[in-house]
C-alpha positions as CSV (number, residue, x, y, z in Angstrom):
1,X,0.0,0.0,0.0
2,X,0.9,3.7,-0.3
3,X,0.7,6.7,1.9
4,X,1.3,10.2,0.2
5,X,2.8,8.6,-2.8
6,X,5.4,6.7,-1.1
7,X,5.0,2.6,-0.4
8,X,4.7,1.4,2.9
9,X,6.6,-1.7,3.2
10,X,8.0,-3.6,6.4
11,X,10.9,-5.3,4.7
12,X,13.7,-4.4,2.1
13,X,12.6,-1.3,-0.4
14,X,13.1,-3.4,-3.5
15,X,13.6,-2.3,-6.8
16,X,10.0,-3.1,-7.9
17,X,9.2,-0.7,-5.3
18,X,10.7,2.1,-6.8
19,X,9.0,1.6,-10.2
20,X,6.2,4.7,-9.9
21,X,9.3,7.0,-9.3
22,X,11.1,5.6,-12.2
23,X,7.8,5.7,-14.7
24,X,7.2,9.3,-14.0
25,X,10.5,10.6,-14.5
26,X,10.7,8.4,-17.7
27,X,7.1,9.3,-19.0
28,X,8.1,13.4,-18.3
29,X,11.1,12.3,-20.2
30,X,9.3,10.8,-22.8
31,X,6.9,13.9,-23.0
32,X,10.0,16.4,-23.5
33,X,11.7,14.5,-26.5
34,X,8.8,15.0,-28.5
35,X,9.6,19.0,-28.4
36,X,12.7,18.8,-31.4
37,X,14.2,22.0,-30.6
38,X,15.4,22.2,-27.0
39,X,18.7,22.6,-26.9
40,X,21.3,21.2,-24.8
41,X,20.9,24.2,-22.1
42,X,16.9,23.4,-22.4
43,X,16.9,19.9,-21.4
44,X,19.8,20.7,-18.1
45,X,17.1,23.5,-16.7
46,X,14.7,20.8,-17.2
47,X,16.4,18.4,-15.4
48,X,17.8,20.4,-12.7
49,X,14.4,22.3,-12.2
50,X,11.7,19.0,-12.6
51,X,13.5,16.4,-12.2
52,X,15.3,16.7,-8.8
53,X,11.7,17.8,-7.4
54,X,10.4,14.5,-8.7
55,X,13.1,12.4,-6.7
56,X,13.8,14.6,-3.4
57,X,10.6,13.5,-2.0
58,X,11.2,10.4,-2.4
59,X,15.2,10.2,-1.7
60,X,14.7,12.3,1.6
61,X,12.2,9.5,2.8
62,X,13.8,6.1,1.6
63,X,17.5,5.3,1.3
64,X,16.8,3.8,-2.1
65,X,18.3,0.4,-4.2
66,X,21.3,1.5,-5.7
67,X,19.9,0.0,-8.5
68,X,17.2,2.4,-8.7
69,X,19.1,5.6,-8.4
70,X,21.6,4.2,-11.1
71,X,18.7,3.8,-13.6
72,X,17.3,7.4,-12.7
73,X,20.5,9.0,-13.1
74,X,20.9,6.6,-16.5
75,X,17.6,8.3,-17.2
76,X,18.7,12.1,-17.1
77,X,22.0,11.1,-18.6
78,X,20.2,9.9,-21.6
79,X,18.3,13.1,-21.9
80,X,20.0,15.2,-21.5
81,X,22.7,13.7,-24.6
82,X,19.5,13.3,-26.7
83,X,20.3,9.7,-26.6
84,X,23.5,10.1,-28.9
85,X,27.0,10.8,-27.9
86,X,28.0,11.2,-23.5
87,X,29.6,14.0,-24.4
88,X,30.7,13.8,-20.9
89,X,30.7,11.5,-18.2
90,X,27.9,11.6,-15.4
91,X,30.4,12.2,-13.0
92,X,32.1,15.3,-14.3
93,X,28.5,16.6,-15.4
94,X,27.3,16.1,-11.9
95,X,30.2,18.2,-10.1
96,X,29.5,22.0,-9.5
97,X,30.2,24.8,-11.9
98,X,33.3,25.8,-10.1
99,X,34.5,22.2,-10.7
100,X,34.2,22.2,-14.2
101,X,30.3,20.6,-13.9
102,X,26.7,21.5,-14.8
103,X,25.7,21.2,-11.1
104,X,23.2,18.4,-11.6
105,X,22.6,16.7,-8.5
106,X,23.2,12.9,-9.0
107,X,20.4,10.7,-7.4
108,X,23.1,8.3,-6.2
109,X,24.8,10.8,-3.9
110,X,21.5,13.1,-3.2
111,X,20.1,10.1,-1.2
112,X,23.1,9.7,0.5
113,X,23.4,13.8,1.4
114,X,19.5,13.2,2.7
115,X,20.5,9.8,4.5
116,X,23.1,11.9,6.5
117,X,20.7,14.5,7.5
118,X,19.0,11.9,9.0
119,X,21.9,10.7,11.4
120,X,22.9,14.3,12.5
121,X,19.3,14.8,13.0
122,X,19.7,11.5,15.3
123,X,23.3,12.8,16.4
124,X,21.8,15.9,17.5
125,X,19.0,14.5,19.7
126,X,16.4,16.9,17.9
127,X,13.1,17.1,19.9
128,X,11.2,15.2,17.2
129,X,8.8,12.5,18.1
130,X,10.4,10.2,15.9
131,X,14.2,10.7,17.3
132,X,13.0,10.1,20.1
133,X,11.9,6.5,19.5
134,X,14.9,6.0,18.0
135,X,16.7,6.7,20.9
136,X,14.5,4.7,23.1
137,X,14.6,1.6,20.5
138,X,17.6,1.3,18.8
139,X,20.2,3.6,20.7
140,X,19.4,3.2,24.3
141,X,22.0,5.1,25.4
142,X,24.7,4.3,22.9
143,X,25.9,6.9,20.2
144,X,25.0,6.6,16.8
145,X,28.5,6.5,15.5
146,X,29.6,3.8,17.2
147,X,26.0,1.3,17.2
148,X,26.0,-1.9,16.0
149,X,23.2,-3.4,14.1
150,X,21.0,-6.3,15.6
151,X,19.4,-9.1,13.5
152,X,15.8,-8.1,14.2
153,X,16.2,-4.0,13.6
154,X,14.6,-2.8,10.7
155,X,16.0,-2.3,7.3
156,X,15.3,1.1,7.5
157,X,18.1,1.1,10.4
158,X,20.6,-1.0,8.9
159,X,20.1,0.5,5.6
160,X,21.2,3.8,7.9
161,X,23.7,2.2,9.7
162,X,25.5,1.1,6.1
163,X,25.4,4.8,5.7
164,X,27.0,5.8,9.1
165,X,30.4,2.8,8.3
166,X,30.2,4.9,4.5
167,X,30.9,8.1,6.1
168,X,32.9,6.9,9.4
169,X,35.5,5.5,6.6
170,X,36.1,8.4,4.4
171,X,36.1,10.6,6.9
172,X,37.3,8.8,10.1
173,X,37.4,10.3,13.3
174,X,36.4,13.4,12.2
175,X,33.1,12.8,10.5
176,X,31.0,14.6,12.3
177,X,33.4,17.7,12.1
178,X,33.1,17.4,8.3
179,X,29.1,17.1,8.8
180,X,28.9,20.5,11.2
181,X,31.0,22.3,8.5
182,X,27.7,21.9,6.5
183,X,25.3,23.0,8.7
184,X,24.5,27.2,8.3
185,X,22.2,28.8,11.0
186,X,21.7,25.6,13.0
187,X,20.6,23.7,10.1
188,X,22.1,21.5,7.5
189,X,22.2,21.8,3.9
190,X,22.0,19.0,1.7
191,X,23.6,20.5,-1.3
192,X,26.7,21.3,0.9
193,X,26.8,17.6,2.7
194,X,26.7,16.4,-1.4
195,X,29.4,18.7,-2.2
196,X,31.2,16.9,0.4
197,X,30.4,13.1,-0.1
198,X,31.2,13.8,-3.9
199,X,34.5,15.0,-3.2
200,X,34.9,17.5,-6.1
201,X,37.9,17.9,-8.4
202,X,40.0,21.0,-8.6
203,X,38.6,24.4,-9.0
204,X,38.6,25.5,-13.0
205,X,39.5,29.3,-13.3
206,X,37.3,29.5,-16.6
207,X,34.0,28.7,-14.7
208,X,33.0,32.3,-13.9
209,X,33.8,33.0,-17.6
210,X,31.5,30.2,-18.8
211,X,28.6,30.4,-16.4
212,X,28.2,34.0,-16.1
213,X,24.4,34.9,-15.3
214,X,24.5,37.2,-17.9
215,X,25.1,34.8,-21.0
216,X,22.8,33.2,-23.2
217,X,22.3,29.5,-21.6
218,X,22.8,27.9,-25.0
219,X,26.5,30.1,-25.7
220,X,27.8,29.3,-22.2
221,X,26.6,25.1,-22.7
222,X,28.5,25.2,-26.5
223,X,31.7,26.9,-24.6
224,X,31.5,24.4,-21.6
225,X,31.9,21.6,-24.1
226,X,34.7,23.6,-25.8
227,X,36.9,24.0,-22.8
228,X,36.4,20.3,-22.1
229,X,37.4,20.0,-25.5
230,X,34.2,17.6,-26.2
231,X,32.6,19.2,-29.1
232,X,31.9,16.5,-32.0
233,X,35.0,18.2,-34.2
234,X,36.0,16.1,-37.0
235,X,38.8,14.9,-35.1
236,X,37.3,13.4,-32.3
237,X,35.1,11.8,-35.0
238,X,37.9,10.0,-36.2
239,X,39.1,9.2,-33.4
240,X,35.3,7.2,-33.0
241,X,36.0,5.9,-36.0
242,X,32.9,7.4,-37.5
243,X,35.2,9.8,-40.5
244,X,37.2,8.2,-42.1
245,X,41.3,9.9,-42.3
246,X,40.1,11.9,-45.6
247,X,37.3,13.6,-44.6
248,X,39.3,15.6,-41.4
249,X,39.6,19.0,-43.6
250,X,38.1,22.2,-41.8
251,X,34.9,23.5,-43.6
252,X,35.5,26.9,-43.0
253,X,38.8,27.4,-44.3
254,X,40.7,26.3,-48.1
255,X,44.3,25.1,-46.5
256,X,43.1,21.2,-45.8
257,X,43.9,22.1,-42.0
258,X,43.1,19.4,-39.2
259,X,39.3,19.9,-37.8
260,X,40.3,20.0,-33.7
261,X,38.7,22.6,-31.2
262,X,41.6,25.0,-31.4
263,X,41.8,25.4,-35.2
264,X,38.0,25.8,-35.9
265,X,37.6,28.1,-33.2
266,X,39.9,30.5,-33.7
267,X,43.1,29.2,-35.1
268,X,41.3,29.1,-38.8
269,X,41.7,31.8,-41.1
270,X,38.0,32.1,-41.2
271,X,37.4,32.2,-37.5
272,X,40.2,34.5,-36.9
273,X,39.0,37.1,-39.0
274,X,35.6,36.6,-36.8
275,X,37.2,37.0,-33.8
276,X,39.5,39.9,-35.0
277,X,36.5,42.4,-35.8
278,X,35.1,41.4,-32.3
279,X,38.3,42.5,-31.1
280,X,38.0,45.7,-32.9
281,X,34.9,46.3,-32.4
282,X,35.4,45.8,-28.4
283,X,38.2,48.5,-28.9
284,X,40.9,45.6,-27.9
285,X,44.3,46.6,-29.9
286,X,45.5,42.6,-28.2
287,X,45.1,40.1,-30.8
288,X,45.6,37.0,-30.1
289,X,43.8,33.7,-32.4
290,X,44.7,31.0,-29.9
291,X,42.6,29.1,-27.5
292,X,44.6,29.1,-25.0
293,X,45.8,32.3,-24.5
294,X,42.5,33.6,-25.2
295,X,40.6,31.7,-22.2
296,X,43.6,32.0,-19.8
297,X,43.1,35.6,-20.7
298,X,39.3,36.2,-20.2
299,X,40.0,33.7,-17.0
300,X,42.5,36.3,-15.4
301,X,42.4,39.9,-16.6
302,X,38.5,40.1,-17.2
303,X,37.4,38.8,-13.8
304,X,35.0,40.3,-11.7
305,X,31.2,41.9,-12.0
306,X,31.4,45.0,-13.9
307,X,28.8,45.4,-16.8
308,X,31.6,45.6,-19.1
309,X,33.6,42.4,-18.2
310,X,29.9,41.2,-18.2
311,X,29.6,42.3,-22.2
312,X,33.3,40.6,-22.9
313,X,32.2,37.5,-21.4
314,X,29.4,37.5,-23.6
315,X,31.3,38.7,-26.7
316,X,33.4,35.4,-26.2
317,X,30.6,33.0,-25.7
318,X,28.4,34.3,-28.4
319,X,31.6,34.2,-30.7
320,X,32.3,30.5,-30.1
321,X,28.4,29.7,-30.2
322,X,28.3,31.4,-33.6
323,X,31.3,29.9,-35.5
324,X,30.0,26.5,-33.9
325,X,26.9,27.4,-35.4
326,X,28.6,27.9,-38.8
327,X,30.2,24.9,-39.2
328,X,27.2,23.0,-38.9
329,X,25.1,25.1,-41.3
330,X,27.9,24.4,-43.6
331,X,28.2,20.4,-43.1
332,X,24.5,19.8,-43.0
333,X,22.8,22.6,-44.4
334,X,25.9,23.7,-47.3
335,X,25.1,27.1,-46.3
336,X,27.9,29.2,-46.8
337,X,28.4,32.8,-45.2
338,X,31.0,35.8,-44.6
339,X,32.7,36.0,-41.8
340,X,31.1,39.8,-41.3
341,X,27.7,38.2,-41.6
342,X,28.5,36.0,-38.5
343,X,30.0,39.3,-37.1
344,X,26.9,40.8,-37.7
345,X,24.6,37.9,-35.7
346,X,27.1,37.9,-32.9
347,X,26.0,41.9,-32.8
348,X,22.5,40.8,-33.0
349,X,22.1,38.1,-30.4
350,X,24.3,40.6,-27.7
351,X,21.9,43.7,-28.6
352,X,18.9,41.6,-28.0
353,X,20.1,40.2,-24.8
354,X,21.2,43.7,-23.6
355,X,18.1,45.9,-25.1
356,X,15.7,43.6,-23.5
357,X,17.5,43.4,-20.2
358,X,16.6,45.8,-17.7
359,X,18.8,45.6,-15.2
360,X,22.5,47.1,-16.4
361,X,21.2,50.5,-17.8
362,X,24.8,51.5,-18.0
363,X,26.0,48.6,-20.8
364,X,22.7,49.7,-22.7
């Protein structure tokens, strides 16, 4: 049986159990796909706005079958690729922006972020009714760091107590240190106990570059990919064995050059001349055509919040998005343009943005 949407059930939470949670966020899956044209950044807001309300409920009640939060994050993995090419791996998408992520929260390690709520709640000694009976049942006295399971205690309990030998090994001793460095006001937040448990990677200096609230969500998703060099270039085709060695050449340029991120970017003759009149038109006398130089430059010198460092970032994300853009026209559509015609859109789409914003009155 069910109460509030969730099945009561004395023994193990199987897999079975779990299948209402898993047909709804398939069917609202299936129900997005048949809209063609959302783009990449679509289906993340989707996921990250829907989706994770779907499965908190659920995930802050139940510690659930790893199998069952392995098939929900296969689920938004697939979506959120369209079903073609992991462009990158769960993992790395599910780290924070900082860390060179999306900041999708991953099923897997949201229930165990919820789970440990749960034990400092227990820990804590918090004047719930419910604590309270835990204490009189299970703990009796004892702490819950240092319990050991029984044969007839629930498998709610154990499943908690798996949870407690999880964290008590990757963080030792000083586990519930780690735990109170979450907490803020007296209470503790999930998303900063995940951060935790997923132990992120080192800090990227281009996320602020990328991710800037002021950016077209489709430009700052094409240059993600780009600095993690995973944009379907011809070369990386190859190297899938889906080109074959003759059919490497760069589309927008007539010197036969290698198709890799760095040449059809900006190293081209084509894309330089893009970038150039950018550069001009930003007042820049720097010139500079390499990808390298140019992110480790926007990364350093044009940091902070000014409404102009705002308008650079976007010049650079709207620039990338629009040569993308132009290769593909060319491949699939054999439409061929100027590079001061793609100048001119990359005008367009940052006058738009700017005209129809109304909150930097002094970039208008």
């Amino acid at each position: 049986m069910k109460y509030l949407g969730l099945p009561l059930t004395a023994k193990r939470l199987s897999y079975t159990d779990c299948s209402s949670l898993i047909g709804k966020i398939y069917n609202q899956f299936q129900t997005w796909q048949q809209n063609k044209c959302l783009t990449y950044a679509g289906r993340l807001e989707l996921i990250k706005s829907v989706i994770l309300g779907i499965q908190t409920y659920w995930l802050s009640n139940y510690i659930l079958p790893i199998k069952a939060l392995e098939k929900i994050d296969s689920l938004c993995s697939a979506f959120l690729w369209g079903h073609k090419f992991h462009l990158v791996n769960w993992g790395s998408v599910c780290q924070g922006k900082e860390y060179g992520g999306l900041g999708i929260f991953s099923a897997k390690y949201w229930n165990y972020a919820a789970a440990t709520k749960l034990l400092w709640l227990i820990h804590l000694k918090k004047d719930l009714l419910w604590i309270k009976w835990v204490h009189g049942n299970y703990l009796q006295n004892q702490n819950v760091w240092t319990v050991q399971p029984k044969t007839n205690d629930s498998w709610m309990w154990r499943q908690l107590l798996k949870m407690r030998d999880m964290l008590v090994s990757k963080f030792g001793n000083v586990v519930t240190a780690r735990i109170a460095d979450c907490c803020s006001d007296g209470k503790l937040l999930l998303s900063a106990v995940y951060s935790v448990l997923l132990q992120p990677t080192n800090a990227v200096a281009w996320a602020k570059t990328v991710w800037d609230g002021f950016l077209y969500p489709k430009h700052s998703f094409v240059l993600w990919l780009a600095c993690h060099s995973r944009l379907l270039t011809k070369d990386r085709l190859c190297r899938m064995n889906i080109l074959s060695t003759n059919q490497l050449y760069c589309v927008l340029c007539d010197r036969h050059q290698l198709e890799t991120r760095d040449h059809i970017l900006f190293e081209c003759q084509y894309s330089g001349e893009v970038w150039n009149l950018v550069m001009s038109w930003l007042g820049y006398k720097w010139r500079s055509c390499t990808w390298d130089l140019l992110l480790h430059w926007y990364s350093q010198k044009l940091k902070g919040k000014s409404p102009m460092k705002k308008l650079k970032r976007m010049c650079l994300s709207a620039a990338v998005y629009m040569i993308w853009r132009e290769r593909n026209l060319r491949i699939f559509q054999d439409k061929k343009r100027l590079p001061a015609q793609v100048f001119r859109d990359i005008k367009l789409s940052i006058f738009c943005k700017i005209l129809n914003d109304s909150s930097h009155v002094h970039m208008k």
